[in-house]
N, C-alpha and C positions, 0 to 999 in steps of 0.2 A: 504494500500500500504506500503510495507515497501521499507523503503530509506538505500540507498549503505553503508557497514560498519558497519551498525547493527547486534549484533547477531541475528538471530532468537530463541523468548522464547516459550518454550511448557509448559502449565500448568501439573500438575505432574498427572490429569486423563489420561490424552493424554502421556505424559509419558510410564505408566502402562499398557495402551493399547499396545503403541508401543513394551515394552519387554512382553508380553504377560503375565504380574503378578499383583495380586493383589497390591490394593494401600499399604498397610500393609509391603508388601515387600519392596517396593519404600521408606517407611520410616524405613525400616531397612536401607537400603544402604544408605540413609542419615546420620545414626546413625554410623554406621562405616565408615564413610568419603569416601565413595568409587563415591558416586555422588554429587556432589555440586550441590547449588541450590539459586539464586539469589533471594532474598525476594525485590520486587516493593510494596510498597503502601499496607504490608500487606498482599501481595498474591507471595503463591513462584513459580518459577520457573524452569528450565531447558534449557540451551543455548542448542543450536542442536550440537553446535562443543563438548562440555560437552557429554552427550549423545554417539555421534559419537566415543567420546574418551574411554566411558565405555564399547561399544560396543565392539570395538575392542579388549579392556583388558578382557575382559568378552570371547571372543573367542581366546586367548590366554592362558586361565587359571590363569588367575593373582588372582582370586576369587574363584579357584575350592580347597578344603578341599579332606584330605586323610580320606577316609570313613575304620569306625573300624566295624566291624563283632561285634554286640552285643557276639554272643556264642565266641569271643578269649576274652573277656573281664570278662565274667560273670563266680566268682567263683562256684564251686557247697557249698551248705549247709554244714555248719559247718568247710569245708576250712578255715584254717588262712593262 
């Protein structure tokens, strides 16, 4: 039962699930601070309002990169 005032915590499988990515990924976003993550007792985390807040910045593009065309980047041989 959870009592009034408590965040609700997702352990970070359930997490993974929920954004439909590998666990792997879920510790990249930890690793660029884009999702915080409460460690209890040893074991981490994810508040739902946390979560909820990535969601949303994540469907704003607050996370989306300008994708470069390998062929505008790549000189031909011998090019300086």
């Amino acid at each position: 039962m959870r009592r009034r005032g408590r965040p609700r915590l997702l352990r970070l499988p359930a997490v993974a699930d929920t954004l439909d990515v590998d666990r792997s990924t879920i510790w990249r976003y930890r690793r660029r601070d884009w999702l915080p993550v409460v460690n209890v007792n040893g074991k981490l985390f994810v508040t739902q309002t946390e979560l909820d807040q990535f969601i949303r910045r994540a469907k704003r593009g607050d996370f989306a990169r300008r994708i470069i065309s390998p062929r505008l980047t790549r000189q031909p041989m011998g090019a300086s």
